[in-house]
C-alpha positions as CSV (number, residue, x, y, z in Angstrom):
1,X,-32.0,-10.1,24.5
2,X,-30.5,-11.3,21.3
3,X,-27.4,-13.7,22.3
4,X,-24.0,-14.7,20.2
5,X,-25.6,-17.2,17.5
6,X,-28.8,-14.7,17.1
7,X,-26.2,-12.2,16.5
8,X,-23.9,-14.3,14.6
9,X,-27.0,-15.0,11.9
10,X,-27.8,-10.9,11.7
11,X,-23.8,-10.2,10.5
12,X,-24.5,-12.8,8.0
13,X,-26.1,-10.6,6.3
14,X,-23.3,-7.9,5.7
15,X,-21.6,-8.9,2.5
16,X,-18.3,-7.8,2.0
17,X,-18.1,-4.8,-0.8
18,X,-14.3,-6.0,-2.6
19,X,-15.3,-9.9,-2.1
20,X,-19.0,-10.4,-2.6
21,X,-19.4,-12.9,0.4
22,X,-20.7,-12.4,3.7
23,X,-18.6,-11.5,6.4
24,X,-19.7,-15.0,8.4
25,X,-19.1,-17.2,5.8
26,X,-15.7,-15.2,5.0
27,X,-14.2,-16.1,8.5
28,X,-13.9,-12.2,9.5
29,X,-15.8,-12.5,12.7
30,X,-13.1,-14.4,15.2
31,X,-15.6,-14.2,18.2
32,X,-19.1,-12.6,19.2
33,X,-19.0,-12.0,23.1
34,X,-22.6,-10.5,24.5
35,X,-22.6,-8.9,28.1
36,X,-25.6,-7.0,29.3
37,X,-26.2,-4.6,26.9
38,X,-22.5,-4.5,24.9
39,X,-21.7,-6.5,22.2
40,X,-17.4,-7.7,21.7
41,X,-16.9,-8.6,18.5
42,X,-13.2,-9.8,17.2
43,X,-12.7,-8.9,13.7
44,X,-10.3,-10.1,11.3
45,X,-9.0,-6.4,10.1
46,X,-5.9,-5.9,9.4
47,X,-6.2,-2.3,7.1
48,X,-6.7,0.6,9.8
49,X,-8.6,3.2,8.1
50,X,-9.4,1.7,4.4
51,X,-12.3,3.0,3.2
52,X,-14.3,-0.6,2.6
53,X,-13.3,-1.6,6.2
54,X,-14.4,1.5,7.2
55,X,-18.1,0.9,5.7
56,X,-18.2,-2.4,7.1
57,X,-17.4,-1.6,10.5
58,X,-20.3,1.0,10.2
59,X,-22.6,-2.1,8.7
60,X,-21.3,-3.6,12.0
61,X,-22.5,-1.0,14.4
62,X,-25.8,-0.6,12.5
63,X,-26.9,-4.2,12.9
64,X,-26.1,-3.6,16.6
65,X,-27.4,-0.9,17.3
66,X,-30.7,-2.0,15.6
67,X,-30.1,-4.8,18.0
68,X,-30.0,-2.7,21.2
69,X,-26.0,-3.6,21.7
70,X,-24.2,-1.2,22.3
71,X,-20.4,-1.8,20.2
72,X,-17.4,-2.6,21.4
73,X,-15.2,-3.6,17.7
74,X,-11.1,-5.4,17.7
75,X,-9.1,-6.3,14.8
76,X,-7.0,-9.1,15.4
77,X,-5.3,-11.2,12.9
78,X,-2.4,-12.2,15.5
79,X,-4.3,-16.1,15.6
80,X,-4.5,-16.2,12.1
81,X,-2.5,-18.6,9.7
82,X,-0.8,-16.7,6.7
83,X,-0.1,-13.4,9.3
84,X,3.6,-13.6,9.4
85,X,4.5,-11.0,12.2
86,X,7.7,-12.6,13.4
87,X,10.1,-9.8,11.2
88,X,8.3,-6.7,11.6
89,X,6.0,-7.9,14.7
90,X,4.6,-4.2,15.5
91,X,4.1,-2.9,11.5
92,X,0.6,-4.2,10.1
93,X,1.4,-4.1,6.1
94,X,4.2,-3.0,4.1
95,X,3.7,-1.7,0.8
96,X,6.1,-1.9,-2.2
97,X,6.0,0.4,-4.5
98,X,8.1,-0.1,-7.9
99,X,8.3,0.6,-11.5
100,X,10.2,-0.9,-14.3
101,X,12.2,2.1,-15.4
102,X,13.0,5.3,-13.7
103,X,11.8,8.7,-14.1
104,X,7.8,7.7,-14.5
105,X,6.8,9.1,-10.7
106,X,7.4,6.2,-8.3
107,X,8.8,8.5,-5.8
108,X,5.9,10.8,-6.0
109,X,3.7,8.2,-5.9
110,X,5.5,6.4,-2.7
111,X,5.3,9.9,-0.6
112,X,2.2,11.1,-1.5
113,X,0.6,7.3,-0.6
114,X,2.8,7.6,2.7
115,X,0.8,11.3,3.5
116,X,-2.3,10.2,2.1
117,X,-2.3,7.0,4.3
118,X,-1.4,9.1,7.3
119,X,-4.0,11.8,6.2
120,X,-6.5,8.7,6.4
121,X,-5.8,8.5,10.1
122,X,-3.3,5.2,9.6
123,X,0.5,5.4,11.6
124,X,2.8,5.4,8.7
125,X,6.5,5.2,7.6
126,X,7.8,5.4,4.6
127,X,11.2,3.9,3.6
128,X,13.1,5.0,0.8
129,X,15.1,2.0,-0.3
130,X,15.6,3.8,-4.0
131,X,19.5,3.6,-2.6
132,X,21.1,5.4,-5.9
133,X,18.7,7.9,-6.4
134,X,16.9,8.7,-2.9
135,X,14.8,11.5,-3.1
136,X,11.9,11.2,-0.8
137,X,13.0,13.5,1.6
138,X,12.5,16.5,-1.1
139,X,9.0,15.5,-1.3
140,X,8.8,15.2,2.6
141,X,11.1,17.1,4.1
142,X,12.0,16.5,7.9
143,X,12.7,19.3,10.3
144,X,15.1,17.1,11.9
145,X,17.5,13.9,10.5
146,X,17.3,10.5,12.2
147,X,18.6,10.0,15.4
148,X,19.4,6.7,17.2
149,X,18.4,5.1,20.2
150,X,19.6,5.9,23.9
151,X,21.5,2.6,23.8
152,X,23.1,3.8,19.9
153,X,22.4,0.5,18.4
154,X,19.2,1.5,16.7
155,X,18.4,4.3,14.4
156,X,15.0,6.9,15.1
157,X,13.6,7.7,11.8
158,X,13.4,11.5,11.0
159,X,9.5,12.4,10.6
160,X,7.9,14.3,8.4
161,X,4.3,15.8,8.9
162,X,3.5,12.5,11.1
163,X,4.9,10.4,8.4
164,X,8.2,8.3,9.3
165,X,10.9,8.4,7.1
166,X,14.2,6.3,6.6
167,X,16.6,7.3,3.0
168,X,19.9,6.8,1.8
169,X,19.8,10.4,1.6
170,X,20.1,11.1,5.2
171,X,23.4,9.4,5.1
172,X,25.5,11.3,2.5
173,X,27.0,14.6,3.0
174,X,26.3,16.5,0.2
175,X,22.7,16.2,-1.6
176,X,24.7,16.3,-5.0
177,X,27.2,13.3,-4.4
178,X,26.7,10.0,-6.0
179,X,26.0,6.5,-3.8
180,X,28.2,4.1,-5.5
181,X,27.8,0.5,-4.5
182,X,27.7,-2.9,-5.7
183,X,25.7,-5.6,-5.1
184,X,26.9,-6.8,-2.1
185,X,26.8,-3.5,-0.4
186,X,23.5,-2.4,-1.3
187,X,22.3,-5.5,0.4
188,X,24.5,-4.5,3.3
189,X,22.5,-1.1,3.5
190,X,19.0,-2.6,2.8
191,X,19.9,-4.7,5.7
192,X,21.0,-2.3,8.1
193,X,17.5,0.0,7.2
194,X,15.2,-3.6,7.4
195,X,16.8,-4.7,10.7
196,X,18.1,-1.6,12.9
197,X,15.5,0.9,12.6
198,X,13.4,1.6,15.8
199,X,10.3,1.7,13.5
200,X,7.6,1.5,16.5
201,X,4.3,0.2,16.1
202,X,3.0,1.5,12.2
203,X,0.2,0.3,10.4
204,X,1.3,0.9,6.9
205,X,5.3,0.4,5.9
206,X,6.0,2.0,2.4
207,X,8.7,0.9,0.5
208,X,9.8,3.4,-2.0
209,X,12.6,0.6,-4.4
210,X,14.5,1.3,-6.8
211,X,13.7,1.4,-10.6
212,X,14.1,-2.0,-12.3
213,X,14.5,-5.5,-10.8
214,X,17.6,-5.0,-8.7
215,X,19.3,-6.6,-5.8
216,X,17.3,-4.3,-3.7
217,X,14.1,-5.2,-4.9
218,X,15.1,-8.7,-4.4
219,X,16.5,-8.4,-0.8
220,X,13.0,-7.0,-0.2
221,X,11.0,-9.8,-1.3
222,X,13.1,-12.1,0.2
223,X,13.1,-10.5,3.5
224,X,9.9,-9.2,4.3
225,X,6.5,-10.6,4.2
226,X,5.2,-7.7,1.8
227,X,1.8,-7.4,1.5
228,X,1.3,-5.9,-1.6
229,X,2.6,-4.1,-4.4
230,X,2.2,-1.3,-6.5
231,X,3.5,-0.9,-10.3
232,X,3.7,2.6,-11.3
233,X,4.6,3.5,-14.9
234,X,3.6,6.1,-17.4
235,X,1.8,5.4,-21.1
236,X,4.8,5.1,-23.1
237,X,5.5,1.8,-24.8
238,X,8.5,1.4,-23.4
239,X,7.8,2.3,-19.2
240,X,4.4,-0.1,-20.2
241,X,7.3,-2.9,-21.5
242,X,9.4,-2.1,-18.3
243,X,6.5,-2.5,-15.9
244,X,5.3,-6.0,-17.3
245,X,8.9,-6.7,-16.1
246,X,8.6,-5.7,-12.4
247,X,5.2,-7.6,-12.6
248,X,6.4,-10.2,-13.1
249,X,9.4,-10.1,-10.3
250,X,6.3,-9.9,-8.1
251,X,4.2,-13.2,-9.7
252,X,7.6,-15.2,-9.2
253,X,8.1,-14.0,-5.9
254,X,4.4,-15.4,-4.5
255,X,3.7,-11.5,-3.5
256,X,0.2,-9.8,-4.4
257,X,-0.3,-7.4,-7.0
258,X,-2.0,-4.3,-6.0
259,X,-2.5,-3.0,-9.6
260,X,-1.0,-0.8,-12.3
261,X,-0.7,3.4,-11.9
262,X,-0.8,5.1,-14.6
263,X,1.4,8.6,-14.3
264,X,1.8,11.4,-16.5
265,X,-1.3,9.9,-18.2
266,X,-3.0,12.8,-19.4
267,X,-2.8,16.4,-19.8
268,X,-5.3,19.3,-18.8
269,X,-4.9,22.3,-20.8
270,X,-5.5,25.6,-19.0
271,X,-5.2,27.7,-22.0
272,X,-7.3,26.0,-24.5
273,X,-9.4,23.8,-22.1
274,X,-8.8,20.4,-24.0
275,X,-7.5,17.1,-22.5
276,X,-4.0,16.1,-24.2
277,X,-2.4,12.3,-23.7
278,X,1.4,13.4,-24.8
279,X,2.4,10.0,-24.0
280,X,-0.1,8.5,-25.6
281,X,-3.0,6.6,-23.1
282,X,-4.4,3.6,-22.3
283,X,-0.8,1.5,-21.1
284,X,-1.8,0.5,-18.2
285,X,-5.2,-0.6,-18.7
286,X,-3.3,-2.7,-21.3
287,X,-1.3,-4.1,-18.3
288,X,-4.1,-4.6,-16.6
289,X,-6.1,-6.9,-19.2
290,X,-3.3,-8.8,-20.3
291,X,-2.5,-9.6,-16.4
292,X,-5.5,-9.7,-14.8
293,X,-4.5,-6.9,-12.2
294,X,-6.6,-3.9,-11.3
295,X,-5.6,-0.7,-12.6
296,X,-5.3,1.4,-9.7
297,X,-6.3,4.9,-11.6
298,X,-4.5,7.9,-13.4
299,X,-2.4,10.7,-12.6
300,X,-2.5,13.9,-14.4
301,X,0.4,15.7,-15.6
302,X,0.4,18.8,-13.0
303,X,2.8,20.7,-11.6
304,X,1.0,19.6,-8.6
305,X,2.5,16.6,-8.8
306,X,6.5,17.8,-8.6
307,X,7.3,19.1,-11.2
308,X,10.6,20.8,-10.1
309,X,10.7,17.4,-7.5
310,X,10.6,19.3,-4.8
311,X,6.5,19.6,-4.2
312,X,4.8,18.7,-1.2
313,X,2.4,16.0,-1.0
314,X,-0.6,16.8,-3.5
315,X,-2.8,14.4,-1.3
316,X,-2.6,16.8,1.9
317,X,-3.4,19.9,-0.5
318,X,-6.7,20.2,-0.6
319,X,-6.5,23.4,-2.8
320,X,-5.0,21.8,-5.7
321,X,-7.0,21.0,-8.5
322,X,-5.5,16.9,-8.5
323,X,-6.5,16.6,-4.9
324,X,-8.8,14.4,-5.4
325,X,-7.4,12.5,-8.3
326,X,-4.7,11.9,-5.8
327,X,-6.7,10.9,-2.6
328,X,-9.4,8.4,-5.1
329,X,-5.8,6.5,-5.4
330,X,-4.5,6.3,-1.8
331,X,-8.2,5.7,-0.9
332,X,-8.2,2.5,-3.8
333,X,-4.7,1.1,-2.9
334,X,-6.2,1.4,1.1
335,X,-8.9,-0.8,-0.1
336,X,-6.8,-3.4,-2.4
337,X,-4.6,-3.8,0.9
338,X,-7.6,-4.8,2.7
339,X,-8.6,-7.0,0.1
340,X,-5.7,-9.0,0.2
341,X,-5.6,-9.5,3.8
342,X,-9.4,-10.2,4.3
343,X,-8.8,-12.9,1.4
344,X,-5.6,-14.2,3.6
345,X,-8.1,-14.1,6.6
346,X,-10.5,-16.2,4.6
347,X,-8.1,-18.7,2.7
348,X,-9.0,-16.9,-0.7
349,X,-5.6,-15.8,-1.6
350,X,-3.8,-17.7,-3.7
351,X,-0.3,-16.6,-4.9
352,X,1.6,-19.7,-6.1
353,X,2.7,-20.0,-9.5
354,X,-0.6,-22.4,-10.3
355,X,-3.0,-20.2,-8.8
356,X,-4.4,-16.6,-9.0
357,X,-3.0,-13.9,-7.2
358,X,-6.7,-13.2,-5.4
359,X,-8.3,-16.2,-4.7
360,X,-11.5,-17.2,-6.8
361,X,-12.6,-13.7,-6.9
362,X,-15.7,-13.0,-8.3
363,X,-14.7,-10.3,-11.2
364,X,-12.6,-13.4,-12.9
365,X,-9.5,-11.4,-13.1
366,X,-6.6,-13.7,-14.2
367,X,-3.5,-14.9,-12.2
368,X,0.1,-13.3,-13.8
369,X,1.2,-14.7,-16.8
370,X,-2.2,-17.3,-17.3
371,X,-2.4,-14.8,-20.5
């Protein structure tokens, strides 16, 4: 009967497909607990359904069933240092995604990751914190607006196809009138959705911000432990010039990088069959050098994709011709997320001003800014 170090020594041998070390060595296997014929193994996962933690944990069950065990798998990352659960102690990851400038497909970006996360199997919400221009719900429309709590001091988030959602939007009369605040008062509502909603227990918080590098985007960082976030911008010089901008909020604020999204990037002729780049191409790949960030992938240009802003999710439509352009990208910023956190698991993530943003990675990418 093999027994805990035997055992230990076989998942030694499972190397970890983003890092390129071994899942031992790593510090991703808490505890190895062998009872008759069942193997308890603690893991340090923190990224419900990402595709790379998904092959692992099948590397896992292989090596014990060759072993006879039968599996019994936990994530846990409660014990570890560099988990800060005390704010949101019941939501796993929040997500930010941002862009420099408006009108380059953040929103579409933020919903369709919120339903492609949730498509994935992960328990999602999505909150629209875009407080002057909050149009999530026309991508996911609820059949039903937030309600509160029985004792009214929390609100319920309205859902949409499994997906929880919070906006601005559900709090103003008409869908046509402006939200005019200042500073302080857009803190006071970025407050009010960070602290009294009855989110529950989520796996994946996405943050839909505003354009730019706003008080909102601040009160974020400053607030939350954000895992990650995303940069979405189109191939025009000046969204690519806008987006070095928000990456850079990011670097100063210690908070990971997910990569670069490049929107509108390309454009598929039906009629004449040729690809056409009427925004020219290769921005953020640009980004992406010069920074040392991944670059997340492409969007098409497709009226797939909301063209009239009111289109559902393009990642839960699996008749559309950019299905899978759209899943490839929930599917890679899945497996950046659990990058990042297997790297916080292992003390490989480094995100001070003198470091790089992932550790001593092996594909050399650069910290922010060491360009």
């Amino acid at each position: 009967m093999t027994n805990e170090d035997e055992l230990r020594d076989r998942l030694s041998e499972i190397e970890d497909p983003l890092i390129g070390e071994d899942i031992v060595s790593l510090g991703l296997v808490n505890s190895i607990q062998v009872e008759g014929d069942t193997a308890t193994l603690s893991l340090a996962f923190n990224s419900p359904f990402a595709p790379a933690e998904m092959e692992l944990g099948q590397k896992i069950r292989e090596v014990l069933d060759e072993e006879g065990l039968e599996p019994d798998l936990r994530a846990d990352v409660d014990h570890l240092e560099g988990f800060d659960d005390e704010i949101f102690p019941n939501i796993r990851n929040v997500i930010a995604v941002a862009s420099g400038k408006g009108g380059v497909g953040k929103t579409t970006v933020a919903a369709n990751l919120a339903a492609g996360l949730d498509k994935l199997g992960g328990r999602v919400g999505l909150l629209d914190a875009d407080i002057h221009g909050p149009n999530v719900p026309r991508i996911l429309p609820v059949d039903e607006e937030p309600g509160v709590t029985p004792e009214e001091e929390r609100m319920v988030p309205a859902v949409s196809d499994g997906v929880k959602v919070i906006s601005m939007d559900f709090l103003t009369k008409n869908q046509d009138d402006p939200t005019i605040m200042r500073g302080p008062m857009v803190n006071n509502v970025m407050t009010h959705f960070l602290e009294n909603v009855e989110w529950g227990t989520l796996d994946y918080l996405v943050v839909d911000l505003p354009p730019g590098t706003g008080d909102a985007s601040l009160d974020l960082l400053q607030t939350l432990p954000v895992t990650g976030a995303a940069i979405v911008t189109t191939p025009q010089q000046m969204a690519v010039d806008d987006a070095r901008k928000g990456l850079r909020l990011f670097d100063k604020h210690e908070t990971p990088v997910l990569g670069i999204i490049e929107n509108m990037s390309k454009f598929h002729c039906g009629s004449c069959g040729d690809t056409h780049d009427p925004f020219g191409s290769g921005g953020a790949e640009k980004i992406a050098d010069d920074y040392g960030v991944e670059n997340l992938g492409d969007l098409p240009i497709h009226e797939d994709f909301g063209a009239d802003g009111t289109t559902d999710p393009v990642v839960k439509d699996t008749e559309s011709p950019v299905h899978q352009e759209a899943v490839e990208l929930i599917e890679s910023i899945a497996d950046r997320i659990g990058e990042i956190n297997r790297r916080k698991a292992a003390g490989k993530l480094d995100t001070t001003e003198s470091g790089s943003a992932f550790g001593d990675q092996p594909s050399g990418k650069a910290h922010l800014g060491t360009k």
